[in-house]
N, C-alpha and C positions, 0 to 999 in steps of 0.2 A: 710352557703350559703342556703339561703331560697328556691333558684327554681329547685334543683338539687332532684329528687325521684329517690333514689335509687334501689328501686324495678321494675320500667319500664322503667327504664334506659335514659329518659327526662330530659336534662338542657339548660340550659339560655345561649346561646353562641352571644356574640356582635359580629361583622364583624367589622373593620374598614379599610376601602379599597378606593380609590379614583375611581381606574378603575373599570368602571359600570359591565363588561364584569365578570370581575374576581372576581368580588361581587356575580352575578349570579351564575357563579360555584362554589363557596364556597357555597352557599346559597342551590344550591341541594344536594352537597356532603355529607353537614353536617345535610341536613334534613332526606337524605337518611336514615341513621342511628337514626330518631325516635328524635330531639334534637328540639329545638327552635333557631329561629334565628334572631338577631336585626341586623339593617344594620346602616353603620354610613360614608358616602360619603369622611369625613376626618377627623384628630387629633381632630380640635374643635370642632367638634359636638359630637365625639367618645367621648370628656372626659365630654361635660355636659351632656348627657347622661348616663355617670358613676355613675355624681357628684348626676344627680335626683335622679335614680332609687335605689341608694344606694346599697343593699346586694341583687339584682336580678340576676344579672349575674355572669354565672358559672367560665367562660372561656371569654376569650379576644383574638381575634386571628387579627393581629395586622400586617400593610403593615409598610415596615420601608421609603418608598422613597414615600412621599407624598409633597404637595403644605401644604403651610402655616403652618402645624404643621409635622414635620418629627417623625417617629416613637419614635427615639429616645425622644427627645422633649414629645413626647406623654407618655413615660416609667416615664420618669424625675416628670411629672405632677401626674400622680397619685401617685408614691410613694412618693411625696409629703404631700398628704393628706390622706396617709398613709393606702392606699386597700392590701389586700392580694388577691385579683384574680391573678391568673396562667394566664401570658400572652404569648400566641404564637406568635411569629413574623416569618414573609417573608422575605427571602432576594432574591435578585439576583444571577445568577451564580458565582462562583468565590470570592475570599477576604474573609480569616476566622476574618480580622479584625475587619470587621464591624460587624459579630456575638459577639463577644468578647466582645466590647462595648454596644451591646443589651442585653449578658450577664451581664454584669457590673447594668447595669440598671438596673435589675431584670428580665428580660424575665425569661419565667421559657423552653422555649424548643424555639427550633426554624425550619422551614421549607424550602426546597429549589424550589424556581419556576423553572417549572412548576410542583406544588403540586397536586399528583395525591391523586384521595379521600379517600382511604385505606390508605395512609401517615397523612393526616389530621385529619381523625376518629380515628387512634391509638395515634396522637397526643392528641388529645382531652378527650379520654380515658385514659392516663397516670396524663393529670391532674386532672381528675376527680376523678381517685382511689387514686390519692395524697393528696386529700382534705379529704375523706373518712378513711384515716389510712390504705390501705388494703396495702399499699407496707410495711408497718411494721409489720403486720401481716405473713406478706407472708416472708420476708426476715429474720422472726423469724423461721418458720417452717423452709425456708430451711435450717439453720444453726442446725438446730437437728436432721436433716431427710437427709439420702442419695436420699430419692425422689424426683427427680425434673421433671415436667410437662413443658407442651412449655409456660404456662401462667405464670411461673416463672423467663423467658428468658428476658431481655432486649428486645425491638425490637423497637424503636423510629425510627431507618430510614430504608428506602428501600430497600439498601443491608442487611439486616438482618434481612427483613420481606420476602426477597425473599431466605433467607437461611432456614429458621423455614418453609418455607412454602414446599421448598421441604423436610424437616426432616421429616415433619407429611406426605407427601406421603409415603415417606421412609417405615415410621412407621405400613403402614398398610399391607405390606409384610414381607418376611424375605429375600428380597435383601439384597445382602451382599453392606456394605456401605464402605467407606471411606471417613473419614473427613479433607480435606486441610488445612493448612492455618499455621502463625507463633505459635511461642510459645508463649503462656497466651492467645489467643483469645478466648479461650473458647471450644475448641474440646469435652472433659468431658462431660461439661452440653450439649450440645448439644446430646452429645449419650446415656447418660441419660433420658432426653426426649423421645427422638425414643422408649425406652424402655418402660419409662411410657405407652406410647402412643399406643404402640402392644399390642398382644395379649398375649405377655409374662412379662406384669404389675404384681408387685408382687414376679417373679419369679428371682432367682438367677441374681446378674449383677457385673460381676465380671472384676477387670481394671487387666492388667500387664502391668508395662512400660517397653518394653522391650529394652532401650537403656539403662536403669540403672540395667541388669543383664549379670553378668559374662558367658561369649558365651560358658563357659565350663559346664554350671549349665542352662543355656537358654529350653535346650531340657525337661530338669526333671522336670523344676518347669511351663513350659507349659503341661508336656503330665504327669508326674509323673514314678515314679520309681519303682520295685519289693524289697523287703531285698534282701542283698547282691549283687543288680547290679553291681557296682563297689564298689571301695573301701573308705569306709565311709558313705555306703548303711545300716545303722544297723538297718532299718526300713525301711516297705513300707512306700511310699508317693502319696498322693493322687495329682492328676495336677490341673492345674487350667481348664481347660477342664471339666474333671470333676466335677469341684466344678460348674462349671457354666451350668450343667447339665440340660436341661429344659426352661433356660434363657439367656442371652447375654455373650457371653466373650466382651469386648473393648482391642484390642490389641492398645498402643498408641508407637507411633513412631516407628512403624512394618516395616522403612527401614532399621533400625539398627540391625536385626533377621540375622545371621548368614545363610550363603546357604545352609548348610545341612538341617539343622532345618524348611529353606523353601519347601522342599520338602516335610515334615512332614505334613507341616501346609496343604501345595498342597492336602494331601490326605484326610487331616480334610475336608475340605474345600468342595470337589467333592464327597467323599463316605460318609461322616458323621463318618469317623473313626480314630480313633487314636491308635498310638503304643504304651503303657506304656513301657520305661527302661526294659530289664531284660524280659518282658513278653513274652511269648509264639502265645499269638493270641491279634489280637487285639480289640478294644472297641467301639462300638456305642456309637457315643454322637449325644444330639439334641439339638444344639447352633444357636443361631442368632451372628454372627460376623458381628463386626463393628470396621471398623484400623483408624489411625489415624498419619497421618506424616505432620513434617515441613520441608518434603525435596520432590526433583522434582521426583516422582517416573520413569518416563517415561526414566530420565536423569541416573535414577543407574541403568535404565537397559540398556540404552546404554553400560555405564561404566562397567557392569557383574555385578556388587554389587546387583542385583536383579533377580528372575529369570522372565524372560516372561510369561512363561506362566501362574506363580502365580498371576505376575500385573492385565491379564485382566481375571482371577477370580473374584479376589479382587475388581476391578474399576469398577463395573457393573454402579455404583448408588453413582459416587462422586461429592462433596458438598464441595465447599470452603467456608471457614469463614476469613469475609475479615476483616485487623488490625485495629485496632483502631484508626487509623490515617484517615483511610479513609471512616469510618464512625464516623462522630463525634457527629452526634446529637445522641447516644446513651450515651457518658459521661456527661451529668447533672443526667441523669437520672440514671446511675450507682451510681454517686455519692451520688444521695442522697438514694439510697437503701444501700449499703456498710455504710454508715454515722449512718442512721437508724439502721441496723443490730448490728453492732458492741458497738457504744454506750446502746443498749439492754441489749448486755452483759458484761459490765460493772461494775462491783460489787453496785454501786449505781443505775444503770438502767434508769438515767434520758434522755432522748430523746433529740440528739443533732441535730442541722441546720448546715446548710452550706449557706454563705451569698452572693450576688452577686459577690463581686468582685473575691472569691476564685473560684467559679462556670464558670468563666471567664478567670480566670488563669488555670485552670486544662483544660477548653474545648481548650482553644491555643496552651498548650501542646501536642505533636506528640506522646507520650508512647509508648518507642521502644518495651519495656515490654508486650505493651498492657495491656490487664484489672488484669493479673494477680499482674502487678507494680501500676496498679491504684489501686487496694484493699491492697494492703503493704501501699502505699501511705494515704488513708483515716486512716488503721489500727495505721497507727504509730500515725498520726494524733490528732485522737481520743484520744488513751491514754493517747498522750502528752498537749491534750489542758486543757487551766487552765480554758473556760466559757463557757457555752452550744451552744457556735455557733463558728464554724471554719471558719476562717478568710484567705486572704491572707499570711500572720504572722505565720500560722502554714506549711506552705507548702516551706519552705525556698530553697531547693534545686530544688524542681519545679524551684522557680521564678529564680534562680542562670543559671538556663540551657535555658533558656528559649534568642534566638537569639536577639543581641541590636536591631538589623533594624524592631522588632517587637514594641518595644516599642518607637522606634520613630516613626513610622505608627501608634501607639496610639497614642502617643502625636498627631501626626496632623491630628487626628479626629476630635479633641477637641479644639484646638488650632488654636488664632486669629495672624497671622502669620506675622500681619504688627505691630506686638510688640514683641521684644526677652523678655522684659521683665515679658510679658502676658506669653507667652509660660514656660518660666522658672519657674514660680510661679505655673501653672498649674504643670508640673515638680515636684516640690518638692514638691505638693500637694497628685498630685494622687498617684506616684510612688515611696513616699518616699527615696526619691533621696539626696543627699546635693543640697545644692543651687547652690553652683558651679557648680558641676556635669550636674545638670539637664540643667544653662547656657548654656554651653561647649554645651550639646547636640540640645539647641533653635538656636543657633549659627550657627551648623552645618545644621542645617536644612533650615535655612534662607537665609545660604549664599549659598547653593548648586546650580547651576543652572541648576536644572534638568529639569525646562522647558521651555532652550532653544533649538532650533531645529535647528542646523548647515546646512546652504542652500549647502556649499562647502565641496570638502571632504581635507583632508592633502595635497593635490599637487595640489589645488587651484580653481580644476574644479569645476563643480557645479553636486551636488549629484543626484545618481539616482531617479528616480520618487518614486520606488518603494521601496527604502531605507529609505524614507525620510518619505511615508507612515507608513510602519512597525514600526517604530521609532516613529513618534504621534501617532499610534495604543496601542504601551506599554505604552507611557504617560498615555491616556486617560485611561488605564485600571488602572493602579496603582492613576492618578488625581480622578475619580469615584469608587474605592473600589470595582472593579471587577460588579459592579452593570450594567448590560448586556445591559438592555433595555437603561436607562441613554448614554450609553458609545456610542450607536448607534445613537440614537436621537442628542447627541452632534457633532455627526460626521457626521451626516445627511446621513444614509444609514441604509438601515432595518437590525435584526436582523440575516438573513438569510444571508446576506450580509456579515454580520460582523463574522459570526461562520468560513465562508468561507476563507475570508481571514486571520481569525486566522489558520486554518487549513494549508491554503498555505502559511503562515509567520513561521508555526513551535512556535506559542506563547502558551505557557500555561496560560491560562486566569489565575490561581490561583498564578501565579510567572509570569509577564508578564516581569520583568527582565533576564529570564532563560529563551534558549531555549526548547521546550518541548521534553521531551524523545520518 
């Protein structure tokens, strides 16, 4: 890429937007940050402007619900004539379907309106160090190096630019922290970071999990032992406390710490001291503590499983790190760091891809795991693939888990619905389906009639106004792919309008067949 200077950080970024308005504000956003910016009113102008300028442009940041050429349409055309520009695409609130399919396309990331400009600028900076190699470089170090830095983190969306962002507050105290959230989100790196990032970079950073230590053995190998404490003491033992002398301890899943043992900590905690086993007096330590749970701490203390008054030591300065479910625009870009990493290390070290459609399949997937199952998942991958670029084909048990009514809402993206034939063919095209199979499923889809809308209810009368509403409400959201502005303009009421009466219908714009929890 010709117009990208690395050194003052300047690139070529096209706009392709219909609405003048939201042109504008991309157009400051992205200047704000020192970039260039070409503007393109819609698909057709956007792609002979590609097709002139050739290898000027860095970035592509790409409206999917346009007039005369639709985003997608617009994805389909270039990788026709075969660009490797990193395309960012827009969508609307709601429907991961329709990302999926921009995935498919090749999108290389995608964004949710209304796109605040620190979301855009990190977007636009993820593809840009993509094109540069630095995520290979980087995802090499940290595979050698317990060091990890916040510039090492993930952070393509908002919830997890707004997690990094209180970390590095975090980081420039020694507030005691607590980090939230399930298991595999990433707690770890995250408290790693914080450390980087203090004043105690360098020094000692030492983890205990303390749900994976015998409660009878919990005390010694946090605080350490005297010879002869008890029995099968035939040695001093130094704690982890003290090992982290200077630097962090990371206590992780610190609900599972025994009550006595809380009391312990209770005193670490307030005096900066500790009891060793066996000892006489006790020890000054100078630790930055940072805990980490995937349970409701508030709720074990209800339950006594916790003590109070250690919780609101502890909770001065807590930080949830939310699942991977709910931030999704973070897995392309996991994937293609774990893909890169891993094939690195590789005994042959050739540098693998990852190709639209798998990119697509893994970002549909919910990873109950979180990222911890999505780096198993690449890992196994890897090893297992026979060509330098992973495929749908290698992720089998993704695609196995992966809900039917998701891939029939693919099929009928794509799909000309006044042909079972068209549909089936597409079927066992995309989805490598049998022909039958995928029939059976053009069948079901064709014959359904989910968009009739019953005037009467069962005992003859005619139905309430407001049922009858609600009911073309979830149509139009599931008929438009959750695409916000669409769904309102079709129903001819503003958007303000529309959030409203989702609100008082109890609809989940992202499942508009399920009540919302």
């Amino acid at each position: 890429m010709t117009g990208y200077n690395e050194h003052k950080g300047a690139a070529q970024i096209l706009v392709v937007e219909d609405d003048p308005v939201q042109r504008r504000l991309l157009k400051n956003a992205i200047e704000r940050h020192g970039h260039v910016v070409h503007q393109a009113e819609n698909g057709r102008i956007g792609l002979e402007m590609v097709k002139r300028a050739g290898g000027l442009y860095n970035v592509i940041v790409l409206d999917l619900m346009m007039p005369e050429m639709t985003g997608l349409e617009f994805l389909e055309a270039i990788h026709a004539f075969g660009t490797q520009i990193p395309v960012i695409v827009q969508t609307g609130q709601g429907g991961i379907e329709t990302v999926v399919q921009a995935m498919r396309a090749g999108a290389f990331d995608f964004v949710v309106k209304p796109v605040s400009p620190e979301r855009i600028s990190n977007s636009i900076a993820n593809a840009l160090k993509l094109d540069q190699r630095e995520v290979k470089a980087r995802a090499g170090r940290r595979s050698r190096s317990g060091a990890v830095g916040f510039d090492d983190i993930v952070s393509a969306s908002p919830a997890m630019i707004r997690v990094l962002d209180l970390a590095q507050r975090a980081a420039q105290s020694n507030i005691p922290v607590v980090l939230e959230g399930e298991s595999g989100v990433g707690k770890e790196l995250v408290a790693r970071a914080i450390q980087s990032g203090s004043d105690r970079s360098g020094k000692p950073f030492v983890t205990v999990n303390c749900g994976a230590i015998p409660h009878n053995l919990v005390e010694s190998i946090l605080f350490g032992h005297e010879k002869g404490a008890f029995t099968g003491a035939t040695e001093r033992h130094v704690g982890k406390f003290m090992e982290a002398d200077g630097g962090t301890i990371f206590l992780d899943e610190i609900g599972d710490l025994p009550l006595d043992v809380q009391v312990k900590l209770l005193r670490a905690v307030q005096q900066g001291e500790i009891e060793t086993v066996g000892a006489r007096t006790a020890h000054k330590v100078n630790v930055r503590l940072i805990s980490a749970t995937n349970k409701d701490l508030i709720e074990e203390v209800k339950n006594g499983h916790f003590r109070e008054d250690l919780y609101y030591r502890l909770n001065v300065f807590p930080i949830t790190i939310p699942a991977l479910r709910k931030r999704k625009e973070d897995i392309p870009h996991l994937v293609r760091v774990f893909t890169e990493r891993f094939s690195s290390e590789q005994k042959n070290g050739n540098r693998m891809t990852v190709n639209a459609g798998a990119l697509a399949l893994l970002t549909a997937y919910d990873w109950p795991g979180n990222i911890r199952q999505l780096e198993n998942a690449i890992f196994r991958a890897v090893v297992l693939a026979d060509g330098p670029e992973l495929t749908e084909a290698d992720f089998p048990q993704i695609a196995a888990q992966l809900p039917e009514y998701d891939v029939v809402d693919h099929l009928a993206l794509v799909a000309d619905n006044s042909s079972n034939v068209r549909l089936g063919e597409i079927a066992a095209a995309e989805f490598g389906v049998s022909q039958t199979v995928a029939d059976n499923v053009a069948a079901r889809i064709n014959d359904a009639p989910d968009n009739a809308i019953s005037s009467t209810n069962p005992s003859g009368d005619v139905r309430k106004l407001a049922d009858v509403e609600e009911e073309l409400i979830r149509f139009a959201l599931k008929f438009y792919r959750g695409q916000m502005s669409q769904v309102a303009r079709k129903l001819g009421i503003g958007r303000s309008t529309l959030y409203r009466k989702l609100k008082d219908y109890g609809i989940d714009p992202d499942n508009p067949q399920k009540d919302a929890a």
